[in-house]
N, C-alpha and C positions, 0 to 999 in steps of 0.2 A: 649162826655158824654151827650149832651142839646138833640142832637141829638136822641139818644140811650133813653132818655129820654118820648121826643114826638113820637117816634115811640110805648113807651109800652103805654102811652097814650090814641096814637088813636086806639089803638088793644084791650082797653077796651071797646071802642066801636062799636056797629057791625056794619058792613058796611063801616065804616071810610076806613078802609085800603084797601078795597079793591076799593076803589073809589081813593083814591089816587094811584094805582098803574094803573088802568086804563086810569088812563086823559092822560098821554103822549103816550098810542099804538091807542087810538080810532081813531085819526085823521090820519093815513097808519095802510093798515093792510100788515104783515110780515108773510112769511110761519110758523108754528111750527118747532124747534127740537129737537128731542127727546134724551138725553143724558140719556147711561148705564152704570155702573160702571161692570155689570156682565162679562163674556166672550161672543165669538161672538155666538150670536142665528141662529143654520140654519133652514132654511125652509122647508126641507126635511124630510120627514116622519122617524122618525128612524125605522129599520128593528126590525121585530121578532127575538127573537134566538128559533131557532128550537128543541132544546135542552132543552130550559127549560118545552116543554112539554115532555121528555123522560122520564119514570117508574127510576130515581133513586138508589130508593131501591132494584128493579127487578135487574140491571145490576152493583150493585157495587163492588159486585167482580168479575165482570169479570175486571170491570175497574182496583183496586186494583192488580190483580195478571199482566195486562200489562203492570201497571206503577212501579209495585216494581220488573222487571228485567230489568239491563241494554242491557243484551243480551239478545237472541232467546231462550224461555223455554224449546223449543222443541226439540226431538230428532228422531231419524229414527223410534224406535217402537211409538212413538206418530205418525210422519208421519202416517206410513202406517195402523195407528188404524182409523185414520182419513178417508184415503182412501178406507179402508176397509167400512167404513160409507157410506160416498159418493157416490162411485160406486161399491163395492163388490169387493168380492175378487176377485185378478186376476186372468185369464184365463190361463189353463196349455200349455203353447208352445210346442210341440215337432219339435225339427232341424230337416232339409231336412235332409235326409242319402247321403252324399257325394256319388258323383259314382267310385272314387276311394276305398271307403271302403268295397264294393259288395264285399263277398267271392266266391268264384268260389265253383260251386257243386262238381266238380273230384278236389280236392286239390292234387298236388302230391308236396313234397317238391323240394329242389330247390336242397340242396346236398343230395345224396344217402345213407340214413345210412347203407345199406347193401353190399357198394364195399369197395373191400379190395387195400389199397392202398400201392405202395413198397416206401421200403426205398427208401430215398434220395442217396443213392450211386448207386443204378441201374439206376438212371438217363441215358440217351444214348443221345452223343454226335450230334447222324441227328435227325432234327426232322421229326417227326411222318405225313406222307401224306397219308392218307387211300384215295382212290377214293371213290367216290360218287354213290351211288349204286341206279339204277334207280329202284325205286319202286313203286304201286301203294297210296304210302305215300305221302299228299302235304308237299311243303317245306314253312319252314319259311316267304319266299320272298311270294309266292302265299296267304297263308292265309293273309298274312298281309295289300294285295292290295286286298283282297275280304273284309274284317271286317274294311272299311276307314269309320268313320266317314261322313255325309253329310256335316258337314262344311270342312271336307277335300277334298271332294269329289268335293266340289262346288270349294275352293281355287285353285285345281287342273285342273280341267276343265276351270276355268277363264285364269290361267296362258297360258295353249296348244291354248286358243284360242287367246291372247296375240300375241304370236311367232308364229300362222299361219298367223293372222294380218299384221305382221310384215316381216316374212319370207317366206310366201305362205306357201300353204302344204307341196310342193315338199323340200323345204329349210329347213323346220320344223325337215320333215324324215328326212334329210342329218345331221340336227343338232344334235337331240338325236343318231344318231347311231356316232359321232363323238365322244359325250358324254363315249358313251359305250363303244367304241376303247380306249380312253386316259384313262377310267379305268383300261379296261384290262391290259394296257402297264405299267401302275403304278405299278398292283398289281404284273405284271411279273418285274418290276425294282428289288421291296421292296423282292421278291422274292429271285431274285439274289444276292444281297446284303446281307440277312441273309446265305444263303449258301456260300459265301465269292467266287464269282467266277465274278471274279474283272474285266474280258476281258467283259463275259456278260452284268454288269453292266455299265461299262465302255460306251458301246456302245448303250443300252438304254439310259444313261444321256445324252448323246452328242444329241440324239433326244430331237427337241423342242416342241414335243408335250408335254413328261414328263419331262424335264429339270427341269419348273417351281414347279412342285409337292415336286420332290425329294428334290430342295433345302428349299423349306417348311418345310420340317418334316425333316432337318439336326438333330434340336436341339432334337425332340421326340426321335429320332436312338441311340443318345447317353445314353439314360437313358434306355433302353433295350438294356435286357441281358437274357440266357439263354432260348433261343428260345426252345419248344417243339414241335410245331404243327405248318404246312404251310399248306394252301389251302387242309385240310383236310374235309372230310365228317364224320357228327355226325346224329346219331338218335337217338330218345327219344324211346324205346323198349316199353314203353308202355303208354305213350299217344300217340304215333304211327304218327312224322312227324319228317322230317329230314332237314338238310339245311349243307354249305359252311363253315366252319371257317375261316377265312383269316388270323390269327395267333395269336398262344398262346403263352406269354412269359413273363417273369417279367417285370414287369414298375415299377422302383425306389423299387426292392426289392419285386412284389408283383405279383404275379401270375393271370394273366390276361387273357381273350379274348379279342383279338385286329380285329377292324371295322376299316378298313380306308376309308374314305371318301372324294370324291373332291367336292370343291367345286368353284364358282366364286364369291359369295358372302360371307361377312364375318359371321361365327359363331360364336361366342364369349360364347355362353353359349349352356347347354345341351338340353334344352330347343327350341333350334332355329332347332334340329338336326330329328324332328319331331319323325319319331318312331323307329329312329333308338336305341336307346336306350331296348327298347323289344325285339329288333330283339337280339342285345348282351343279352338278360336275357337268352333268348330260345336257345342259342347255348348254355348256361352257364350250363344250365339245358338238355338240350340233351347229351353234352358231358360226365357229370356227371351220365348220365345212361346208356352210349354208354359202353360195356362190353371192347371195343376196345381198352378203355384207362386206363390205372393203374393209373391214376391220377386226381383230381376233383380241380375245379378251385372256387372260391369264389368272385370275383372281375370282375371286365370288363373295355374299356377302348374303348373310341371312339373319334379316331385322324383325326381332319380335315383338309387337306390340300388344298392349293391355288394355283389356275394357275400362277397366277403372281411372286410366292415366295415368298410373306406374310408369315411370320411365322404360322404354323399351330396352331390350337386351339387342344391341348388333351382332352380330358374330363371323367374324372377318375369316376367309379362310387364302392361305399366299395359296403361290405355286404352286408349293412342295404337297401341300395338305388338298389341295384340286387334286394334283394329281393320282394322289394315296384314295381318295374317293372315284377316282375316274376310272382307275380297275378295278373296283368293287361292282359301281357301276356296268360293266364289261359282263364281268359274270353273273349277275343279276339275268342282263340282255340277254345272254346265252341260255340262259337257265327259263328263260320264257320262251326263245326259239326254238329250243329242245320241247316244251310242253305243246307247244301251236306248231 
């Protein structure tokens, strides 16, 4: 209290206190420190906000309308009104036209509406082999090696040169004509065998040239039945070419022209069978105008078999898929008439 006393004392007078508080730092001097009760001060420029120069009132409803959805506002006609801004309406596309879709200029159908067909009880028990009548008509087989595609063309010609590579040329010849031997023997097996003359057959399978084939296509023999036509000749009367049929018959109940085919490598699909498939439209369609036959076929059927005795590959084609072939077909035709 005496204390608290003399202090307000000499604080009446001026200078007193401050003289007393200096006599004991005059004699050392001590650094300053400076005590803040604030928080910590940084030295650092604080930054602008960038924003507080932005027009407010100019943008606040845009701001508003993106802060009051929690979702996307938008919808495909806002899209594309948008885009329509942006860059304009969009440009009309028109699709390549497939080249499967070309119509052929001579359309001719595929069944004959004008042949008369007999009942099913005149069926006849042999079938039908007309000879092949040499005409100045090409066949199926020619047109279709004249109108090959360049990438076929090219595939082909790599292959021969392939197996001259490999086999010289003399080997080459010796090979494809071997080729064409173990067809013919197949096709005279298959032959046999529909006509049930068991000795004939008999003595083709025991050859190992076709041994392998036949027992390939066991399973296909079983599911044909009612054979009508063997190594028959057909011509189309009036798109004017003719070709081979190697046999007409049902498969699984369904009236067919049958292509047999050998091969060494596996088939698996229709596709792998190149144009063999046209070639069955074009007999499908020759047949069906051939005056020869009281009968019209709708179906086709292309059986692969294997030297080894692989199970063959059948490859069944309806209707719908004839007929997807039978204008390919058409233009093919045309596209050889145009060259001859």
């Amino acid at each position: 209290l005496v204390r608290m006393q003399f202090l307000q004392i000499l604080s009446r007078k001026p200078g007193s206190l401050e003289v007393l508080f200096q006599i004991p730092f005059c004699q050392r001097q001590f650094p300053y420190t400076c005590l803040s009760t604030s928080a910590c001060v940084y030295s650092k420029k604080k930054k602008g906000n960038s924003y507080d120069q932005v027009d407010q009132e100019k943008y606040k409803n845009l701001v508003h309308s993106v802060i009051s959805y929690k979702t996307s506002a938008q919808t495909p006609e806002t899209i594309l009104e948008e885009d329509n801004l942006l860059y304009g309406p969009p440009a009309k596309h028109t699709p390549p036209i497939k080249a499967g879709t070309k119509t052929p200029k001579n359309w001719v159908p595929l069944i004959n509406p004008s042949k008369r067909i007999l009942p099913v009880s005149s069926d006849s028990k042999v079938p039908m082999k007309i000879r092949l009548q040499r005409t100045k008509m090409p066949s199926v087989t020619r047109i279709l090696q004249q109108t090959l595609s360049p990438q076929q063309v090219f595939y082909l010609e790599r292959w021969k040169q392939k197996m001259i590579e490999e086999l010289g040329k003399e080997g080459f010849e010796e090979y494809t004509k071997n080729l064409f031997l173990q067809g013919e023997l197949f096709h005279s097996a298959l032959e046999s065998i529909f006509l049930s003359e068991e000795t004939a057959a008999r003595d083709l399978g025991e050859d190992d040239v076709v041994a392998g084939y036949l027992s390939s296509v066991e399973g296909v023999l079983d599911d044909i039945s009612k054979v009508k036509a063997l190594e028959s000749g057909v011509h189309h009367e009036s798109l004017q070419y003719l070709g081979l049929v190697d046999c007409v018959a049902k498969y699984r109940g369904q009236l067919c022209v049958i292509d047999w085919k050998t091969s060494e490598k596996p088939k698996p699909f229709l596709q792998n069978t190149y144009d063999n498939p046209l070639q069955v439209a074009a007999y499908i369609g020759a047949l069906n105008h051939d005056a020869s036959y009281d009968f019209q076929v709708r179906c086709g059927l292309v059986v692969v078999a294997y030297k080894d005795g692989s199970p063959a590959h059948p490859h069944f084609m309806d209707p719908d898929l004839c007929s997807q072939y039978w204008n390919k077909w058409l233009l093919r035709l045309e596209e050889y008439m145009d060259k001859n």
